[in-house]
C-alpha positions as CSV (number, residue, x, y, z in Angstrom):
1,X,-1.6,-8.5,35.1
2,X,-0.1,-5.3,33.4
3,X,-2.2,-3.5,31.3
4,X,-1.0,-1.6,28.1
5,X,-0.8,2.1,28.3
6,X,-4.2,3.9,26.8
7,X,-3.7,6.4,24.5
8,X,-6.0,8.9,23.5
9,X,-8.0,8.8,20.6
10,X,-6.4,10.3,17.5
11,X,-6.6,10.3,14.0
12,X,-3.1,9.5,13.4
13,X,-3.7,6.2,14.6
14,X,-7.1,5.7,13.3
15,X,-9.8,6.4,15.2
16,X,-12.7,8.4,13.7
17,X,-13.3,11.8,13.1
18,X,-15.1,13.5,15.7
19,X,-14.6,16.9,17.6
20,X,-12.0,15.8,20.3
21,X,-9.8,13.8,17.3
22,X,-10.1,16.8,15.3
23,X,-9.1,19.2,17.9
24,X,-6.0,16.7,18.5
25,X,-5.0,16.9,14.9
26,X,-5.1,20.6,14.5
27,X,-3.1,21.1,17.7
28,X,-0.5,18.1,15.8
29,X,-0.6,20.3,12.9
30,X,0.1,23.5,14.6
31,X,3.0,22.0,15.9
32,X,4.4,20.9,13.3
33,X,3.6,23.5,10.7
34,X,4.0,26.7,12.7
35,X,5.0,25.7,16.3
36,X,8.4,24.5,18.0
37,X,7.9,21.2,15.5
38,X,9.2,23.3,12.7
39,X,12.4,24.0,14.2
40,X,13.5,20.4,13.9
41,X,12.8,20.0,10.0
42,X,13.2,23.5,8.7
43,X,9.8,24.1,6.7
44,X,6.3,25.1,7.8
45,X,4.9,23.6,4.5
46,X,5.8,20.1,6.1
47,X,4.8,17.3,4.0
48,X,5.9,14.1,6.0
49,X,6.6,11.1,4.2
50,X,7.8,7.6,5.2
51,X,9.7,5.8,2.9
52,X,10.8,2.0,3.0
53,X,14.2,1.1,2.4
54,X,14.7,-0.7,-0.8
55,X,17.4,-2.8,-2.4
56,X,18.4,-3.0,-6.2
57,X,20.3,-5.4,-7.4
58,X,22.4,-5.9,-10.8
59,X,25.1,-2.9,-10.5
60,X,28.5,-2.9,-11.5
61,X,30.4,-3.9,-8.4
62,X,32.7,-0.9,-8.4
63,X,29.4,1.4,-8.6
64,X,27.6,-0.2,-5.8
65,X,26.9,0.1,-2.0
66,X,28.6,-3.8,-1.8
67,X,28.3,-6.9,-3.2
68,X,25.6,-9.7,-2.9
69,X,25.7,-13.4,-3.8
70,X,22.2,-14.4,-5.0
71,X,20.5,-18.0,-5.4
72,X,17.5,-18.7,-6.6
73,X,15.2,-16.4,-4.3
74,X,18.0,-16.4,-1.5
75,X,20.7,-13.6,-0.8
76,X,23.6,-13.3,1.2
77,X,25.6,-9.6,1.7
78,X,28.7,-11.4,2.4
79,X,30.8,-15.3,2.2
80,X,30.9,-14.9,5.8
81,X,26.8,-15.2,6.0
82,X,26.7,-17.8,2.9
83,X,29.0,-19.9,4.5
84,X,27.1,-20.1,8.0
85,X,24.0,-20.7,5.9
86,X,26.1,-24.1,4.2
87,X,25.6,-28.0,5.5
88,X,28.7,-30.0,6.1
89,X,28.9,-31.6,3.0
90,X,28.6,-28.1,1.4
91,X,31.3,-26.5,3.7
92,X,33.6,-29.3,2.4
93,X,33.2,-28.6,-1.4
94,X,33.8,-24.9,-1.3
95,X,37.1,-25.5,1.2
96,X,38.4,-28.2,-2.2
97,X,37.7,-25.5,-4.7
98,X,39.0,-22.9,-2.3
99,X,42.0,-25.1,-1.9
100,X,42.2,-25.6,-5.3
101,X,42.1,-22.1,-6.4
102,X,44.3,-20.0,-3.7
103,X,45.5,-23.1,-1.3
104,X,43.8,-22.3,1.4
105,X,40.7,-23.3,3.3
106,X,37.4,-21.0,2.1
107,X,37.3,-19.2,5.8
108,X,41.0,-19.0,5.4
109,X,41.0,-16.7,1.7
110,X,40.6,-13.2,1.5
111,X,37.6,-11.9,0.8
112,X,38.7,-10.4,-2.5
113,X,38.9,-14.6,-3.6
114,X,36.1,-15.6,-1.3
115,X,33.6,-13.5,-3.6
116,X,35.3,-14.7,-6.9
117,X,34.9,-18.6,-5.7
118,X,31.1,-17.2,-5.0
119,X,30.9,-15.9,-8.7
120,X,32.3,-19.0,-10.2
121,X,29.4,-21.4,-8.5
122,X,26.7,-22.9,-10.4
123,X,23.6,-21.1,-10.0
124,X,25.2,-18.3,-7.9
125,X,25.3,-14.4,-9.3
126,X,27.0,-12.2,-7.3
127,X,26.7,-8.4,-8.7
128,X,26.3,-4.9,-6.8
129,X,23.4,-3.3,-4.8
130,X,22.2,0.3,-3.8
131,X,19.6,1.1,-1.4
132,X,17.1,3.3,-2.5
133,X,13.9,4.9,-0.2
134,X,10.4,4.9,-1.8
135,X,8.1,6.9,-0.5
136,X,5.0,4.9,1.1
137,X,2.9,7.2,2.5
138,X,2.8,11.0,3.2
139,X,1.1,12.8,6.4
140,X,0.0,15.8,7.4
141,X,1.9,15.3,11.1
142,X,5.2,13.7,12.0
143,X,2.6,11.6,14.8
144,X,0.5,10.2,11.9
145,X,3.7,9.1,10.0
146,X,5.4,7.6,13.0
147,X,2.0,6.1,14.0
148,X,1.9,4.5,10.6
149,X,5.6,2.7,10.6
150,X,3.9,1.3,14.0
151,X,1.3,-0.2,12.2
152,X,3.2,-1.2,9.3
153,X,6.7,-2.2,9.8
154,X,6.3,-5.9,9.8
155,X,5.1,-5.8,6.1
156,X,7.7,-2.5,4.2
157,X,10.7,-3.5,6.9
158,X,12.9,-0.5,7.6
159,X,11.0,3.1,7.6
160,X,11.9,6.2,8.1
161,X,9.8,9.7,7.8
162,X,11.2,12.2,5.7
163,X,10.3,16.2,5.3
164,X,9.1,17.1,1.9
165,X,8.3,21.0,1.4
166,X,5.1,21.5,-0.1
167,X,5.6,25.3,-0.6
168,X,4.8,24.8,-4.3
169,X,1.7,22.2,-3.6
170,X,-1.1,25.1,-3.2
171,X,-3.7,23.0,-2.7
172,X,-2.1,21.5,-0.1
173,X,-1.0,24.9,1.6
174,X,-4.8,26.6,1.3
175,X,-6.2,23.2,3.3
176,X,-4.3,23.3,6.2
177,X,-4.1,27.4,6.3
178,X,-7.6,27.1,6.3
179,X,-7.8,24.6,9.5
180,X,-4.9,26.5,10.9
181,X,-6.5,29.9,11.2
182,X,-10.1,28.0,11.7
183,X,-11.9,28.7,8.0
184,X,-11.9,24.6,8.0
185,X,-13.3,23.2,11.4
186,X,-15.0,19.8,12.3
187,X,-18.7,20.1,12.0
188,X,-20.8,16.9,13.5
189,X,-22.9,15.7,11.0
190,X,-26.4,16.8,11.4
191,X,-28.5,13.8,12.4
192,X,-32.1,13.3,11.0
């Protein structure tokens, strides 16, 4: 039986706030706010932020990313995928009209025609679409960002963590200053 690898605790993934997950996040932070971490984004007032790709739909086909064909709550980025997606009896209607409109099978027509025979379909829309990123989340350490697209992919889909400079965010700055050169520090609660 193989046994998953144990990590240590960490508050990046979690776990609660005592003095060896608060030594692990100011080491983290140190890292990635005045250490080698900086190097590979270029700011110690690292703010990092994962954003979930996003897809808009309704553009102006010569102003978008590509084209879509939409259905009801379905979408397909291309004939090629809509046709796969089509029964037998489906197939052979859209190879008539195809045949009908540039004498060829649907496959068969260039894609150009293939997206207008789309467009002409009951029901059917196809428009333009752009990707946008949203921002999801922000961090104070790249591991607590990465930890969290771990946690959460299966319900945002594609993630990514971005570098946001908070050199303007003062509030921000004074906090981790203040764990950085040990003005904030973990103190156990006192028990009565």
């Amino acid at each position: 039986m193989t046994t998953a690898p144990v990590t240590p605790p960490s508050l990046a993934t979690g776990d609660v706030l005592n003095a060896e997950t608060w030594a692990d996040f100011e080491q983290r932070l140190r890292h990635d706010c005045v250490g080698q971490g900086v190097r590979s984004h270029g700011t110690a007032a690292a703010l990092f932020t994962v954003q979930a790709k996003k897809i808009d739909y309704g553009f102006e086909v010569d102003y978008a990313e590509g084209r879509v064909v939409r259905l009801e709550d379905r979408t397909w980025f291309s004939p090629k995928a809509y046709w796969s997606e089509l029964d037998r009896n489906e197939k052979a209607c859209l190879n008539r009209k195809a045949q009908d409109f540039c004498d060829c099978k649907f496959m068969h027509a260039n894609e150009e025609d293939q997206w207008e025979l789309l467009a002409e379909l009951e029901d059917h829309t196809v428009t333009g679409w752009n990707t946008r990123w949203e921002i999801v989340n922000s961090h104070f350490t790249k591991d607590a960002a990465e930890a969290f697209i771990r946690r959460k992919k299966h319900d945002y889909g594609e993630m990514r963590v971005r570098v946001e400079s908070q050199y303007f965010a003062w509030e921000f700055e004074a906090i981790k200053t203040a764990i950085l050169d040990g003005t904030l520090t973990y103190s156990p609660k006192l028990q009565k």
